[in-house]
C-alpha positions as a printed NumPy array, in Angstrom:
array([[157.775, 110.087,  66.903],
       [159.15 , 108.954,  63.721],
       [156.054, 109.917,  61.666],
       [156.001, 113.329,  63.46 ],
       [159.687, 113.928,  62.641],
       [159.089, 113.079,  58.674],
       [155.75 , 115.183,  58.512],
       [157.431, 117.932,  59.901],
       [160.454, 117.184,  57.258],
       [158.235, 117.432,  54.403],
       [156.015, 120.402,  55.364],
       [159.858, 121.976,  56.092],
       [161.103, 121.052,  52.413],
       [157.785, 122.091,  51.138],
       [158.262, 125.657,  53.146],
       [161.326, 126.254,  51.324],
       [159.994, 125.512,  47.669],
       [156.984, 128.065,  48.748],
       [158.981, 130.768,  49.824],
       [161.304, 131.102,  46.897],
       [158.29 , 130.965,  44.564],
       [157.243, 134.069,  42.705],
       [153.767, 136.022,  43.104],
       [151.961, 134.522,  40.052],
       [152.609, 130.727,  40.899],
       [150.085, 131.265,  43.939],
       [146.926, 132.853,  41.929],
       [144.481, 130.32 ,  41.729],
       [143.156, 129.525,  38.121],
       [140.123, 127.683,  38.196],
       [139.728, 125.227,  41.122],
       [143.627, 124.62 ,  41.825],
       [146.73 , 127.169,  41.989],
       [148.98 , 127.972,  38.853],
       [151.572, 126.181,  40.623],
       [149.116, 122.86 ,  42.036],
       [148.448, 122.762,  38.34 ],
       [152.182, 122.724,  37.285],
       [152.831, 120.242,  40.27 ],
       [150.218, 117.998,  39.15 ],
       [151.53 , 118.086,  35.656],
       [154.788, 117.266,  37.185],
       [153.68 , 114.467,  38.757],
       [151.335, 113.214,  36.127],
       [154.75 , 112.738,  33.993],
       [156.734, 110.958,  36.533],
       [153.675, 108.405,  36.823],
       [154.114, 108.104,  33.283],
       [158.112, 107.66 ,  33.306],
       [157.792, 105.383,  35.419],
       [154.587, 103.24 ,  33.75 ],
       [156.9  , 102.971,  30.726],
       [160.146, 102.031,  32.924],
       [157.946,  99.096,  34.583],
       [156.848,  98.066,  31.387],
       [160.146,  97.753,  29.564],
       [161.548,  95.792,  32.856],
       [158.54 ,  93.246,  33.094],
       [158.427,  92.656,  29.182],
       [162.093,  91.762,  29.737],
       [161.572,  89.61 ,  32.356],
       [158.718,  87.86 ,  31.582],
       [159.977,  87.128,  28.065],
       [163.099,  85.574,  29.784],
       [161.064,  83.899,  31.947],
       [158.693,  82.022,  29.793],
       [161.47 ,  81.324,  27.26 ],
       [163.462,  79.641,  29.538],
       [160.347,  77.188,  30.316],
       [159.699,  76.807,  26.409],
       [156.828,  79.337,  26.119],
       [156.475,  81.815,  23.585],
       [155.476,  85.217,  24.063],
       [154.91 ,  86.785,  21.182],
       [155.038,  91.057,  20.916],
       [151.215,  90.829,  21.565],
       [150.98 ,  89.142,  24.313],
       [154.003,  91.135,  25.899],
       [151.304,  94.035,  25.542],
       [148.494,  92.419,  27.308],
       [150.722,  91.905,  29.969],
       [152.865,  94.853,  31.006],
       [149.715,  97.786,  30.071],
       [148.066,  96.204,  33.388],
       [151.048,  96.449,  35.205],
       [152.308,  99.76 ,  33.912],
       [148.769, 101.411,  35.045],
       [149.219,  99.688,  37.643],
       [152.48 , 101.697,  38.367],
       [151.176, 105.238,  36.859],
       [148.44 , 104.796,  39.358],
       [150.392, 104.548,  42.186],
       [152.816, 107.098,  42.035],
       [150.307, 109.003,  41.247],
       [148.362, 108.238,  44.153],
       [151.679, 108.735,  46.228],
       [152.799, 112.396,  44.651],
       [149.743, 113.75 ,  44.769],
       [149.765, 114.288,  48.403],
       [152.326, 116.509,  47.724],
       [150.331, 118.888,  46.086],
       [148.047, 120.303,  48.725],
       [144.97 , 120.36 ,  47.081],
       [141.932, 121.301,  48.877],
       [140.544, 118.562,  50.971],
       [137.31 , 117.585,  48.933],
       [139.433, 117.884,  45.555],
       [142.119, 115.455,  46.811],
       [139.143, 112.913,  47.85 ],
       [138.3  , 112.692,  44.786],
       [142.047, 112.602,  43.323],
       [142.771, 109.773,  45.899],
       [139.405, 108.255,  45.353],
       [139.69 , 107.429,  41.935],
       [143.808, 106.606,  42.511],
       [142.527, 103.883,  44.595],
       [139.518, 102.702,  41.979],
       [142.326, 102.967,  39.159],
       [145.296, 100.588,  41.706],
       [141.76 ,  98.08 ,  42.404],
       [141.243,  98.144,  38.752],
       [144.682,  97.609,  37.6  ],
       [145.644,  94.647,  40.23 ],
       [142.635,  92.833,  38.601],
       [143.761,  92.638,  35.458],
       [147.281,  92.142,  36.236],
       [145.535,  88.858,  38.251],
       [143.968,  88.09 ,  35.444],
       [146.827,  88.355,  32.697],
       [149.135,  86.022,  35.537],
       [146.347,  83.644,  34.851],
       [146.77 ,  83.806,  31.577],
       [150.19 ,  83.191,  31.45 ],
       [150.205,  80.398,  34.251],
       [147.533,  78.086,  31.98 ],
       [149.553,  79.423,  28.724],
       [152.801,  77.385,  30.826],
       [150.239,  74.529,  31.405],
       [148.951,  74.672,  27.651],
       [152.276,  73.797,  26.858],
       [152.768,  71.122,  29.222],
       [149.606,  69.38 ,  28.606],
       [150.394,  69.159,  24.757],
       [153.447,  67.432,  25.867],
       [151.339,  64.737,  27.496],
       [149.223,  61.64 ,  25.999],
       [146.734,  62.382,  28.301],
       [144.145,  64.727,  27.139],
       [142.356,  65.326,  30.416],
       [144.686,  67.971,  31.067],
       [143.783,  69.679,  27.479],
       [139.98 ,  70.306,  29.255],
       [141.553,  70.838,  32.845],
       [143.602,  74.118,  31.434],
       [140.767,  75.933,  30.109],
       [138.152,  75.04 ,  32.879],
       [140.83 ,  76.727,  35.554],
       [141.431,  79.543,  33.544],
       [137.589,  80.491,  33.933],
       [137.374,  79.367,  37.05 ],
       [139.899,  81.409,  38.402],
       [139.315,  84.594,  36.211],
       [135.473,  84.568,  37.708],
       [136.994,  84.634,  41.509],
       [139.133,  87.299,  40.643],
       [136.611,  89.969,  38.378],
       [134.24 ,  88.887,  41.448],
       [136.204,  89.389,  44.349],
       [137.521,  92.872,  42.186],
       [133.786,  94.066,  42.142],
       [133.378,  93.59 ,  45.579],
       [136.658,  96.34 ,  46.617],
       [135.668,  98.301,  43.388],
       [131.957,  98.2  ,  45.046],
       [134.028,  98.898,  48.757],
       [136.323, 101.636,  47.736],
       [133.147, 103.601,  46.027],
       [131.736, 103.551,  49.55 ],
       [129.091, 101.338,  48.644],
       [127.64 ,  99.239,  51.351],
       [128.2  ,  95.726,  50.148],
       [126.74 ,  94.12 ,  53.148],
       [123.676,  95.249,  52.307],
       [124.056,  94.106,  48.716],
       [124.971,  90.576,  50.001],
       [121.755,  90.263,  52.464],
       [119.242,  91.454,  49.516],
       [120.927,  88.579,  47.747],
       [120.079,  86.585,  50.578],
       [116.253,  87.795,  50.727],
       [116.137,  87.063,  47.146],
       [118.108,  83.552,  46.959],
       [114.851,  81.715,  46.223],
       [114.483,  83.879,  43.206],
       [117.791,  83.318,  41.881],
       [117.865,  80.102,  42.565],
       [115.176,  79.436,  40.186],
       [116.328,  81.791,  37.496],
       [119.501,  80.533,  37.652],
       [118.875,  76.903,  38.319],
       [119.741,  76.171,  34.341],
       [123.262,  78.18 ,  35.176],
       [123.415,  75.605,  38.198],
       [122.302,  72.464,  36.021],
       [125.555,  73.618,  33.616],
       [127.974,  74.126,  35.996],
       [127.196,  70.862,  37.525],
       [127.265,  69.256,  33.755],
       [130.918,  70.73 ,  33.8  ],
       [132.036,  68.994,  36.604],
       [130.72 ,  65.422,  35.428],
       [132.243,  66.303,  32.191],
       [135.524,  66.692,  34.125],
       [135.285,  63.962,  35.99 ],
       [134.022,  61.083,  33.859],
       [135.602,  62.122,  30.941],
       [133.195,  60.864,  28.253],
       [135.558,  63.149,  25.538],
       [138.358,  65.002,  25.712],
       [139.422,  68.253,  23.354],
       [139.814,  66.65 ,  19.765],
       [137.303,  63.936,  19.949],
       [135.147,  62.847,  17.455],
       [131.77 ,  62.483,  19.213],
       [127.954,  61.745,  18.359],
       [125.519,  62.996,  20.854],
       [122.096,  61.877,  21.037],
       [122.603,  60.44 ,  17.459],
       [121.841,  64.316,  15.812],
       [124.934,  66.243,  16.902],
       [128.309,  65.325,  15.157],
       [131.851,  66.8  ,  15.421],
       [134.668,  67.462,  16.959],
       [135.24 ,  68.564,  20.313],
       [137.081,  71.76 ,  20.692],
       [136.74 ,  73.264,  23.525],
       [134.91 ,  72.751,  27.189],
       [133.6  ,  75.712,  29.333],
       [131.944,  76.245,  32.364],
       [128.576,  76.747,  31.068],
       [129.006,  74.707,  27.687],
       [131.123,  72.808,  25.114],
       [131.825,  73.649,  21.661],
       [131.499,  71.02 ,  18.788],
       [132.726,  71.964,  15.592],
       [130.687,  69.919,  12.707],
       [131.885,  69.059,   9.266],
       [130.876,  71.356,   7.672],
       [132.859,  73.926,   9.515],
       [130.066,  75.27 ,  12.104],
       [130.432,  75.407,  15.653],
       [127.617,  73.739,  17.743],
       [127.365,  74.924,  21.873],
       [125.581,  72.056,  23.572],
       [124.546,  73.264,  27.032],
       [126.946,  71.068,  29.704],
       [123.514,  70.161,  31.776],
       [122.115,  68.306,  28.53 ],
       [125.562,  66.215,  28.597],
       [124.471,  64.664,  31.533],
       [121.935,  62.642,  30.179],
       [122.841,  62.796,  26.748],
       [123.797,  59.713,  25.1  ],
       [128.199,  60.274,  23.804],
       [128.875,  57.772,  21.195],
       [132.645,  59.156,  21.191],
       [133.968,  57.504,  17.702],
       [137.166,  58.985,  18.395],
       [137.914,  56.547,  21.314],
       [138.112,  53.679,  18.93 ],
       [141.513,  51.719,  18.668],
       [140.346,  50.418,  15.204],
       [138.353,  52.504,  12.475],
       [136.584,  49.641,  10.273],
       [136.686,  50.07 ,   6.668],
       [134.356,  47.854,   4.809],
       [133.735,  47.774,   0.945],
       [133.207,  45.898,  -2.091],
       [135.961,  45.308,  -5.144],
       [134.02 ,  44.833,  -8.494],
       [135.788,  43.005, -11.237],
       [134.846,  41.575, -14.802],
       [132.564,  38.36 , -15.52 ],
       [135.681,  37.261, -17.41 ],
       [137.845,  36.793, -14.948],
       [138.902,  32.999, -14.483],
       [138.629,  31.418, -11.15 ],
       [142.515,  30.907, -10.22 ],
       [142.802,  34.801, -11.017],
       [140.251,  35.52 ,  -8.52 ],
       [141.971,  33.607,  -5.775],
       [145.571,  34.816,  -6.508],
       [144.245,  38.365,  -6.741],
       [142.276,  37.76 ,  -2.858],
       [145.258,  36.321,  -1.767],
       [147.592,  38.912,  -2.873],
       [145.206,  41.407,  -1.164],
       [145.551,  39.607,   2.156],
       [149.302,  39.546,   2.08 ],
       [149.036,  43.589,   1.705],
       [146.996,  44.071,   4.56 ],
       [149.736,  42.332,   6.698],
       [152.256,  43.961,   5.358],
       [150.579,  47.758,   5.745],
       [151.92 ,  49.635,   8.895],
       [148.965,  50.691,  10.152],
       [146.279,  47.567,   9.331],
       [145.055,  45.268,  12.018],
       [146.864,  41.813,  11.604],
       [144.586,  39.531,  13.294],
       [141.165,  40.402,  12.169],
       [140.029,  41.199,   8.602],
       [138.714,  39.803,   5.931],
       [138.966,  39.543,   1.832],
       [137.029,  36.992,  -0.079],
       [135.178,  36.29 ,  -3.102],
       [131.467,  37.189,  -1.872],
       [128.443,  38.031,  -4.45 ],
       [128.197,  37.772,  -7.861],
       [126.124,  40.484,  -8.942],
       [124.382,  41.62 , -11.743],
       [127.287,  43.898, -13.851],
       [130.728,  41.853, -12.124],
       [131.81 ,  39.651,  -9.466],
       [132.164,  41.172,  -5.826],
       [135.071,  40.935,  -3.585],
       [134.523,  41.593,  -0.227],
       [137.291,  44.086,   1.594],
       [136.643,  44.636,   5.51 ],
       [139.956,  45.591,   7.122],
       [140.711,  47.984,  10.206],
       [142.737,  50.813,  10.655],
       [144.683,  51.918,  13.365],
       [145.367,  55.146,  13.332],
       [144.684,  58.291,  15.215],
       [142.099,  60.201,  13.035],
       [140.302,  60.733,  10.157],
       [143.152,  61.869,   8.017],
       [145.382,  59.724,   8.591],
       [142.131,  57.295,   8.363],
       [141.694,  58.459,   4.642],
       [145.274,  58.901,   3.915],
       [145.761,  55.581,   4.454],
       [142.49 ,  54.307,   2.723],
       [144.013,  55.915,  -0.502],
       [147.084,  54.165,  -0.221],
       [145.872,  50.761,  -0.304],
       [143.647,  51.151,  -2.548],
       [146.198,  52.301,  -5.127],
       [147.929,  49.27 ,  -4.266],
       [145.201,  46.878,  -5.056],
       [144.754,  49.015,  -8.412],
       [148.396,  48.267,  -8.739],
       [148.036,  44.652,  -8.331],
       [144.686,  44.568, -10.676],
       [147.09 ,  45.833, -13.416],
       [149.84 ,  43.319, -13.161],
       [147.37 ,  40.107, -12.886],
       [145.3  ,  41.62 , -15.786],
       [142.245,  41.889, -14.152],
       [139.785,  44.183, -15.043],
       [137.438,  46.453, -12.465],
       [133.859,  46.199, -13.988],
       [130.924,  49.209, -13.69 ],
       [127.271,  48.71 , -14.016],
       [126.467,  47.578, -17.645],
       [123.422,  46.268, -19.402],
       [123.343,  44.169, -22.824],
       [119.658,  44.58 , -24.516],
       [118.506,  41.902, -26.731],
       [115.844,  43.19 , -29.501],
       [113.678,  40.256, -30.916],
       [110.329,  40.537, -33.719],
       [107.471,  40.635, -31.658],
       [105.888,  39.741, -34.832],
       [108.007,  36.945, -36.28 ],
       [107.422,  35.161, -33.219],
       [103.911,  34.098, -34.565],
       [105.134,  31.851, -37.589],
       [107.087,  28.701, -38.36 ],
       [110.739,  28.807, -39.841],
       [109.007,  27.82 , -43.216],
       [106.456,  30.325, -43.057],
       [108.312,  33.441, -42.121],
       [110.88 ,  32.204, -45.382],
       [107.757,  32.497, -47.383],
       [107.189,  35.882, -46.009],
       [110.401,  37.42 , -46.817],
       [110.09 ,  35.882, -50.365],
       [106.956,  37.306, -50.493],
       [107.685,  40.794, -49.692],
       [111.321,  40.074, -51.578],
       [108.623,  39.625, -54.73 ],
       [106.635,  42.462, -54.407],
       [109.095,  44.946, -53.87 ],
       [110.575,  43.823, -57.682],
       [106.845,  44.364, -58.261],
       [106.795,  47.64 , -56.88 ],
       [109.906,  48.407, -58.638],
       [109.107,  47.23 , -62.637],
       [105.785,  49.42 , -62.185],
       [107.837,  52.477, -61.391],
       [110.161,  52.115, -64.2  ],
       [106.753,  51.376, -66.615],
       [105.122,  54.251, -65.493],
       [108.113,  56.575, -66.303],
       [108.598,  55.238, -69.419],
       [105.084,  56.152, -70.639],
       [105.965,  59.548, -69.01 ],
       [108.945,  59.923, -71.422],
       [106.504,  58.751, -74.677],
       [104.17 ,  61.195, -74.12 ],
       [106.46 ,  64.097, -73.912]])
């Protein structure tokens, strides 16, 4: 009875606007009436007040309600957000004022038709962007955390979950077109076998994924080798694959089904990054030198922050062929390969320090090259004397017949 009463309100409302109408507003133009058209304009920009009144109050909101949890949301993101939801909102009161209208029945199929294909549409990606800002709240807790199993957790539930939802959304987009899904669904069936085998690679990778997640052989950040040919670091883990950007700034996607059997030599587990090298110094340097200069070495090690205290080692090892060699082999314990090199640098500076005060000298690779008279090696001390007086007298010789000659020269002329 209710229903009946407010149908019979609104067809008595609409009775009264129709009546006090003049002639030309009922002439049809086109498909539609001048005044359907005018009504439908009408309505078109009340869906659109209210789109940008929705928008405005959920921007608001969800700004407030993501600051107060530490989250930014930057002007961007606040876009992404609210254009889902404002369609969202045009499409419905659309869908609802049309009605209104009284189009002609196969027109306003249509209209309500692709009202309820737009809502569908819209409420997935208003899903999709509350996924997004749900694991961009996580994101931020997870960085908060030591544990980084929560850093590969975040983006494996984001994908998960958007895939449900753009699925599940193609099955009422596929519904509301009047498409008969069931039928779609049993050919899948009949054809299972076949896309079992295509797919079985798809399969082997989203299994991959899940091992990944489970045992954990890296987490994002990690400096892994696989299978001794890929290196890098790992920044980020999927559903079908992980990312591994390499030194020299490329990004490598290993397949998550190859991780399976792959062998992970994941350097950035270590607690201790070994540094091992060799301090060269001058032949000159006395022995007492040497020691106070090892010694002095040792008792900077233990004094560094970020050294290991009860394992390294600095001794007088090698002498080799341009200086004497002093072992350094010392461990660092620090989280990465910056800090790694940062720290590197500054003890090395110190030992140059040290060098300088104690006088000692750091040595390169030099040769000394010793030229000897192949030829003088085949006389005695007394004959190679004779020799040089020899050739002593017959350069004079040489000389007086040069100064004869050019006298003569001189007489002549």
């Amino acid at each position: 009875k209710d229903v009946v009463a407010n149908v019979a309100k609104d067809k008595s409302w609409t009775r009264k606007i129709k009546n006090n109408l003049p002639d030309w507003a009922f002439k049809k133009n086109f498909i539609l009436l001048n005044i359907q058209w005018l009504g439908l304009f009408i309505v078109i920009l009340l869906s659109y007040i209210v789109d940008r009144i929705v928008r405005l109050y959920f921007a608001v909101k969800a700004v407030d309600f993501l600051a107060r949890r530490g989250v930014s949301f930057t002007e961007k993101d606040q876009k992404k957000f609210t254009s889902p939801i404002g369609f969202l909102a045009f499409a419905t009161t659309l869908n609802w004022l049309v009605k209104y209208l009284e189009f002609p029945e196969k027109i306003l199929t249509y209209f309500l038709k692709g009202c309820e294909i737009a809502i569908t549409i819209s409420i997935i990606l208003v899903l999709v962007k509350l996924i997004d800002i749900v694991c961009l709240f996580l994101e931020e807790k997870a960085k908060q955390t030591e544990n980084k199993f929560d850093d590969i957790l975040v983006p494996l539930v984001r994908k998960t979950s958007r895939f449900f939802v753009y699925s599940f959304g193609i099955l009422f987009i596929g519904d509301a077109l009047d498409i008969n899904m069931k039928n779609i669904l049993a050919g899948m069936g009949i054809g299972g076998i076949a896309f079992a085998l295509a797919a079985k690679d798809t399969v082997s990778n989203l299994f991959g994924s899940f091992t990944v997640l489970v045992d954990r052989p890296f987490s994002i950040g990690d400096w892994v080798v696989i299978n001794g040919n890929i290196e890098g670091t790992v920044v980020e883990v999927g559903l079908r694959s992980t990312r591994i950007k390499t030194f020299y700034d490329s990004i490598i996607t290993v397949p998550n089904g190859n991780l399976t059997n792959a062998h992970i030599d994941n350097l950035g587990q270590r607690k201790y990054r070994r540094y091992s090298t060799k301090l060269a110094i001058d032949y000159s340097t006395p022995p007492n030198k040497i020691e106070n200069f090892c010694e002095a070495i040792r008792q900077l090690i233990m004094k560094h922050p970020h050294t290991r205290k009860d394992y390294f080692h600095v001794y007088f090892n090698e002498m080799g062929s341009s200086a004497l060699e002093i072992l350094l082999y010392v461990f660092w314990q620090v989280p990465d390969w910056s800090c790694e090199l940062n720290e590197r640098q500054n003890l090395l500076l110190d030992i140059m320090r040290i060098a300088k005060e104690m006088e000692i000298s750091f040595a390169f690779p030099t040769q000394t090259l010793h030229v000897i008279d192949s030829d003088n090696l085949k006389y005695t001390a007394e004959e190679r004397d004779f020799i040089r007086s020899k050739q002593l007298v017959d350069g004079l010789d040489q000389k007086r017949s040069l100064i004869d000659g050019h006298r003569s020269d001189s007489n002549s002329l």
